[in-house]
C-alpha positions as CSV (number, residue, x, y, z in Angstrom):
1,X,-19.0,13.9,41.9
2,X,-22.1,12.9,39.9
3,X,-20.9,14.9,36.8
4,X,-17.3,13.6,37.5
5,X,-18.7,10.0,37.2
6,X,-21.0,10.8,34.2
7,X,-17.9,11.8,32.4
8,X,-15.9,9.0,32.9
9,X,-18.3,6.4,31.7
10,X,-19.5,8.5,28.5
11,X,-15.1,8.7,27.7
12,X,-15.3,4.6,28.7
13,X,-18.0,4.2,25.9
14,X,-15.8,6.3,23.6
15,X,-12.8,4.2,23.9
16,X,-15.2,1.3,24.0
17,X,-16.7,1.9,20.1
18,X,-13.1,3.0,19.2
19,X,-12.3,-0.3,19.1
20,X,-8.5,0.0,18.3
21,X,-7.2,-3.4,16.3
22,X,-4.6,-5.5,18.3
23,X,-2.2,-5.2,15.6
24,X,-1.6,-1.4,16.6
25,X,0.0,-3.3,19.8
26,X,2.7,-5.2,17.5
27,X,3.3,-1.8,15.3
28,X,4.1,0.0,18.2
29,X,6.6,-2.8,20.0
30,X,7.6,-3.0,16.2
31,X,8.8,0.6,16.0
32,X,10.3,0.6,19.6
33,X,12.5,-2.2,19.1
34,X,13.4,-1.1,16.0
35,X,14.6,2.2,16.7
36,X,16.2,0.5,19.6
37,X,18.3,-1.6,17.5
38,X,19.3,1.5,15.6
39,X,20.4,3.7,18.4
40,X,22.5,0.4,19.3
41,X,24.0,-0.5,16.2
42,X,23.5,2.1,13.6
43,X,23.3,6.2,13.7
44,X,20.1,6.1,15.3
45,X,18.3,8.9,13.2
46,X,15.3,7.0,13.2
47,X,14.0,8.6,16.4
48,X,15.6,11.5,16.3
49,X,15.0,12.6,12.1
50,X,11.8,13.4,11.4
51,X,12.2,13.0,7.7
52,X,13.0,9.4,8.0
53,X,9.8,9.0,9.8
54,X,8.5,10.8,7.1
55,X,9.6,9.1,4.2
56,X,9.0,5.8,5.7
57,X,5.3,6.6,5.1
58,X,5.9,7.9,2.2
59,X,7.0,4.4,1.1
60,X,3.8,2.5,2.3
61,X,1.9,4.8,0.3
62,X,1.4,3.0,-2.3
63,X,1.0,-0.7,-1.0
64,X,-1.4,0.6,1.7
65,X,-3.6,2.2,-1.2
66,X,-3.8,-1.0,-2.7
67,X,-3.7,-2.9,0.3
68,X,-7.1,-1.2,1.2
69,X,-8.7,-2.7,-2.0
70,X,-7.5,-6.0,-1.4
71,X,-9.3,-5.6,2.4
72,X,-12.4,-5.6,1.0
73,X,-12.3,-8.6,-1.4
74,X,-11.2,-10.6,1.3
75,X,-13.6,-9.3,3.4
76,X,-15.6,-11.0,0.9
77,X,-14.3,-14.5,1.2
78,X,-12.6,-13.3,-2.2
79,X,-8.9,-12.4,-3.2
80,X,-7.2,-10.9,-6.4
81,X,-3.7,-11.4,-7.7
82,X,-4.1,-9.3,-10.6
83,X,-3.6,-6.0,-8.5
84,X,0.4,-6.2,-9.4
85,X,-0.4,-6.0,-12.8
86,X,-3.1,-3.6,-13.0
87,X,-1.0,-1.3,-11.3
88,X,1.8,-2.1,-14.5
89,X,-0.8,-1.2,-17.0
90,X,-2.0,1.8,-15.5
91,X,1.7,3.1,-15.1
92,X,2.5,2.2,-18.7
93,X,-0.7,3.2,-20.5
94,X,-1.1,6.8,-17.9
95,X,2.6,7.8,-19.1
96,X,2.3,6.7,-22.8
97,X,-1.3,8.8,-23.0
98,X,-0.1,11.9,-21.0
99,X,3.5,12.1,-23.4
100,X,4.5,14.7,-20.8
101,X,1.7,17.5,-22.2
102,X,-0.5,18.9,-19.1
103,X,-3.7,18.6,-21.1
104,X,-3.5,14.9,-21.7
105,X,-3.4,14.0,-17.7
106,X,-7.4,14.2,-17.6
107,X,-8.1,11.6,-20.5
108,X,-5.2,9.8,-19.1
109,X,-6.8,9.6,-15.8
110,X,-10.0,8.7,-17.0
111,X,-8.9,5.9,-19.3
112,X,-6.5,4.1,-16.7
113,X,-9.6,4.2,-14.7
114,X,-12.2,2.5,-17.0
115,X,-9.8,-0.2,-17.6
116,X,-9.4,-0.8,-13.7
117,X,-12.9,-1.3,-13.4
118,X,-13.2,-3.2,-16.6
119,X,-10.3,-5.4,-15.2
120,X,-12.5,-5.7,-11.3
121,X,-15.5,-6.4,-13.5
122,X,-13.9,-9.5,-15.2
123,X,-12.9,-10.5,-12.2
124,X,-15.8,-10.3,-10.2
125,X,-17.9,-11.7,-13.2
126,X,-15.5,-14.8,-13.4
127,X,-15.9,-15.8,-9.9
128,X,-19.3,-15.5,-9.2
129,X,-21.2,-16.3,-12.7
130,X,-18.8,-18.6,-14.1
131,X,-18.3,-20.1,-10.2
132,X,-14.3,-19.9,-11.2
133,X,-12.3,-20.2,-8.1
134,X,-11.2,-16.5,-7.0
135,X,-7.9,-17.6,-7.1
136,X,-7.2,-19.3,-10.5
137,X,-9.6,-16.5,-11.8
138,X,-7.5,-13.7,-10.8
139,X,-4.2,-15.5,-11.3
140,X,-5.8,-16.2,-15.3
141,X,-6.6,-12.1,-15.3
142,X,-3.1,-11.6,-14.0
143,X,-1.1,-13.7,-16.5
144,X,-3.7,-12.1,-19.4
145,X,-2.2,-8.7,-18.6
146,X,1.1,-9.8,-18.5
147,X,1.1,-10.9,-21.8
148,X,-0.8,-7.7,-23.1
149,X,2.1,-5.6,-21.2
150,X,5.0,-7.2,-22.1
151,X,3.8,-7.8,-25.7
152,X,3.0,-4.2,-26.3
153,X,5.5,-2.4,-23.9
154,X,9.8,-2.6,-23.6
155,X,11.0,-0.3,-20.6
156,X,9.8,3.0,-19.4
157,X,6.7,4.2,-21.5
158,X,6.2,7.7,-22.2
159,X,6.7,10.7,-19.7
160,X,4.6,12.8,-17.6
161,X,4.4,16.4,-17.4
162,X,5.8,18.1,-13.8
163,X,2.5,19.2,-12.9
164,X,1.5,15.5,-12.1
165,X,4.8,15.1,-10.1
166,X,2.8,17.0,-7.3
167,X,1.2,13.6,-6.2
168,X,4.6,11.7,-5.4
169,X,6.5,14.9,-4.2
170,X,4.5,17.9,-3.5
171,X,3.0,18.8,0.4
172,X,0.8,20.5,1.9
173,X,2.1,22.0,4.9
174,X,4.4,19.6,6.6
175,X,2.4,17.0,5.3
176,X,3.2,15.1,1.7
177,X,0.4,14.9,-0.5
178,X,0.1,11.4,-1.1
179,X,-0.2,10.7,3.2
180,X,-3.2,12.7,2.9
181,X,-4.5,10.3,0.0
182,X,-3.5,7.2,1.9
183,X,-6.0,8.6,4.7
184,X,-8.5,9.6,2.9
185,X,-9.1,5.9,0.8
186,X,-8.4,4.4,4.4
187,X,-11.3,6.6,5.8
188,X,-13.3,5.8,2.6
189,X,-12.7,2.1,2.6
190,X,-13.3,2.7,6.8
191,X,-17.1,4.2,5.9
192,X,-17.8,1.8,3.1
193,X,-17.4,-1.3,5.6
194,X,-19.2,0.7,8.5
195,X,-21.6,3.2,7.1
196,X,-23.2,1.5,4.4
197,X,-25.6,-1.3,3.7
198,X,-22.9,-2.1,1.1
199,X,-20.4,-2.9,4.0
200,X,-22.7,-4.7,6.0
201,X,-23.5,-6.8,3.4
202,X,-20.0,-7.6,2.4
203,X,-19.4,-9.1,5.7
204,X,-22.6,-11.3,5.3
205,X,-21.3,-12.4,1.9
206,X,-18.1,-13.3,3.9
207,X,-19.2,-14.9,6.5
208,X,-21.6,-17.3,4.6
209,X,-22.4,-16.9,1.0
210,X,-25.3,-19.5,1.2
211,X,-26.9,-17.9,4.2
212,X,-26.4,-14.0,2.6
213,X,-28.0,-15.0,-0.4
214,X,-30.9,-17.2,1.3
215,X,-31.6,-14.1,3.3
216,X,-32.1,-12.0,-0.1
217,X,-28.6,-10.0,-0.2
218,X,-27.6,-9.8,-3.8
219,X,-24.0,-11.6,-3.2
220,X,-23.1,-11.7,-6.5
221,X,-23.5,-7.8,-6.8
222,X,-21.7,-7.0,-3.7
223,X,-18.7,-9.4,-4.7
224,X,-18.1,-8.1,-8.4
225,X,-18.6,-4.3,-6.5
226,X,-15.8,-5.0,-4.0
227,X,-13.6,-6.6,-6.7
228,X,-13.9,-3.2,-9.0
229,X,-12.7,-1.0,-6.0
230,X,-9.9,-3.5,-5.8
231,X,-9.0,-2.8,-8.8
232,X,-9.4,0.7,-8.6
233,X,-6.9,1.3,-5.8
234,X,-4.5,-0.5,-7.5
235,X,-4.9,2.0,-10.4
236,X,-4.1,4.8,-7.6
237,X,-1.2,3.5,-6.7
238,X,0.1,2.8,-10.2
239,X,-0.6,6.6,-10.8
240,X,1.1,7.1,-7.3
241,X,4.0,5.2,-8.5
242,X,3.9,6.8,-12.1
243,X,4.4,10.3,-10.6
244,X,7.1,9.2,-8.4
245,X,9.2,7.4,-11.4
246,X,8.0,10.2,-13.7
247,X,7.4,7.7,-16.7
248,X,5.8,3.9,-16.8
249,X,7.0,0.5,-16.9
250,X,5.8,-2.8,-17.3
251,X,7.6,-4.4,-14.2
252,X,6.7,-1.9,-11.4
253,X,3.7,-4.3,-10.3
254,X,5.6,-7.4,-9.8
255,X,8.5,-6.1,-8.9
256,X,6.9,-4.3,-6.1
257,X,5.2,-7.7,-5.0
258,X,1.5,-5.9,-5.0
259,X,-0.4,-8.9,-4.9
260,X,1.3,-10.7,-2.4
261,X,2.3,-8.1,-0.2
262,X,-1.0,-6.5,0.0
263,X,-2.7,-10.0,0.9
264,X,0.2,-10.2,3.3
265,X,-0.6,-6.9,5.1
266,X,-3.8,-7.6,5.3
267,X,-3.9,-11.0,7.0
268,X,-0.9,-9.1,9.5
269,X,-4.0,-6.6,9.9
270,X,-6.6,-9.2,11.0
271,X,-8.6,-9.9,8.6
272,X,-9.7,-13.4,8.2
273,X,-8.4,-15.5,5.2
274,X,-11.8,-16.9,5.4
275,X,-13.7,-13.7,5.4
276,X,-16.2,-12.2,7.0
277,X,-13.7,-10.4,9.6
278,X,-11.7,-7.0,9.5
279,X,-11.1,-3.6,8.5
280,X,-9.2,-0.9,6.6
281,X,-7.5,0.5,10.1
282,X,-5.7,-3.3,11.2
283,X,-4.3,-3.7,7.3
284,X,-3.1,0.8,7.4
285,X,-1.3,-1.1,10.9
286,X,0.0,-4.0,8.9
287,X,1.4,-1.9,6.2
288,X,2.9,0.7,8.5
289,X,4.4,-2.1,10.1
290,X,6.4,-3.6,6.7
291,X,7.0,0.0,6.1
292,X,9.1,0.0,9.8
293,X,10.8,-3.1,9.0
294,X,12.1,-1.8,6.0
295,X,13.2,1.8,6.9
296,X,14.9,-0.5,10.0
297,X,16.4,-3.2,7.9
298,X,17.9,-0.6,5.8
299,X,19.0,1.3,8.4
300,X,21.3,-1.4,9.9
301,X,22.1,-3.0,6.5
302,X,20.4,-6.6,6.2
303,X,21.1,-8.6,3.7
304,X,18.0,-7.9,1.2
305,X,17.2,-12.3,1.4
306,X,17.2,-12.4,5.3
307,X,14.5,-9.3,4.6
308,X,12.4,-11.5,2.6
309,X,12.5,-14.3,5.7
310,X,11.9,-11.9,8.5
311,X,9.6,-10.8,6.7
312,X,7.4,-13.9,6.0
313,X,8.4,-15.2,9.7
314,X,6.3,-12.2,11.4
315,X,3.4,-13.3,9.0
316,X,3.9,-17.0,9.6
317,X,3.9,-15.8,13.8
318,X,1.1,-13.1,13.1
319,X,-1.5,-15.7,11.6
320,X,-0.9,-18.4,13.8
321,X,-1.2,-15.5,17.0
322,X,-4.9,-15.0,15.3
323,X,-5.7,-18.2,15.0
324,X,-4.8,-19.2,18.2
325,X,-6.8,-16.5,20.1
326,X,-10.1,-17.2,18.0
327,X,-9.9,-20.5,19.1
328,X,-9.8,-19.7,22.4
329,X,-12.8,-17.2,21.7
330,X,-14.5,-20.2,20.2
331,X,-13.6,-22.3,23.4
């Protein structure tokens, strides 16, 4: 009985430092309802075809990359709108440099990647030596590469050779490449908050800037380091979305609603506007959750518009819900 006993409390603990965000709750009612409403009013394949499931991850793929990114910078009591267009400029310049030839993907790769962190560098060094609000500063960054794109660039941009359509199509097993990508910068993002003195100090800079940098964190470091992984994973997903359109364009950012969606999923996730509060695992929940809503709404036919405002209703209902309960925390 002893043993028994022993082993209950050790699995208690386990579940205990789990630590499962509530939004996982919401995704799960999400799904159920959803799949409800399409046994009732459409074919109700959503349950029953695995490759709709499937594809409907596919989907999130590239905001959740992105969406990750955005976590950490506001995290940081930070936030950058010039992810849509970062991901435009790493579409058009990756497919214009790799002119569909195998041996250019490398140098392509490289290059879209120095201008990412060039781009998060800008960014980070804007808001935190120039003391430019993170807002106006990355909406300045954003409208800066706008011009550069649409100055330089018409429609689709080059063409990339098949080899690099393994990202967006190819599996491994019964699993699509790009899932196992989506994990694995969730897991990173996951161990960079948790793991490291990086992370830790992130969450200080959030919390209280003044009192982070009193106690002798280096704010201004950790800020301009979590706004070049932002930008980063918003050059993975415009490589993501580059081998799924197999060429560039200069409208697949803000067409896709990057910046705003991934702030959006991330606030649906749990983490606090203000900073200081969250993680990679509650915005992966938030994005899952759009992707649900989407694969649903198109499975019964809504009117694209009334999508938009169902959308921004659950985020409207979702920050107010948090709100609400750390108040009564507070109380």
């Amino acid at each position: 009985m002893a043993t028994i006993t022993v082993s209950q409390n050790k699995w208690k603990q386990a579940l205990g430092r789990l630590r499962i965000p509530p939004v996982y709750i919401f995704l799960v009612i999400t799904f159920a309802v959803g799949g409800l409403l399409d046994q009732i009013f459409a074919d109700g394949q959503i349950f029953t075809n695995p490759s709709i499931f499937m594809n409907m991850i596919v989907r999130s793929v590239a905001l959740g990359i992105v969406a990750v990114g955005q976590t950490l910078v506001i995290i940081g009591a930070s936030i950058d709108l010039s992810v849509a267009y970062t991901i435009s400029i790493t579409a058009v310049m990756s497919s214009f440099i790799m002119q569909g030839d195998p041996n250019n993907v490398p140098q392509a790769i490289l290059i879209v990647f120095a201008i990412g962190a060039v781009i998060g560098l800008v960014n980070g060094l804007l808001i935190t030596k120039l003391n430019v609000n993170a807002f106006i500063a990355t909406l300045g960054t954003s409208l800066i590469l706008k011009g550069i794109i649409n100055g330089t660039f018409s429609n689709y941009t080059g063409s990339i050779p098949r080899s690099f359509e393994a990202f967006g199509y190819n599996q491994i097993g019964p699993i699509p490449i790009s899932i196992l990508v989506l994990l694995l910068v969730v897991f990173a993002g996951w161990f960079l908050l948790n793991r490291t003195k990086f992370g830790s100090h992130l969450y200080g800079v959030g919390g209280n800037n003044e009192v982070a940098r009193l106690s002798g964190l280096r704010t201004d470091r950790v800020l301009i380091m979590a706004h070049i992984i932002c930008s980063l994973t918003a050059v993975l997903t415009g490589l993501f979305i580059v081998s799924r359109l197999r060429s560039g364009a200069p409208w697949v950012g803000p067409d896709g609603i990057y910046d705003l969606e991934s702030i959006a999923t991330t606030v649906v996730g749990g983490t606090a506007l203000s900073g200081g509060k969250g993680g990679v695992w509650g915005t992966l929940a938030g994005v899952l959750i759009f992707g649900v809503l989407d694969t649903v709404f198109n499975q019964l036919g809504v009117n694209p518009y009334l999508k938009t405002v169902l959308r921004g209703g659950i985020i409207v209902l979702a920050v107010a819900s948090y709100t609400y309960r750390s108040k009564r925390e507070a109380a």
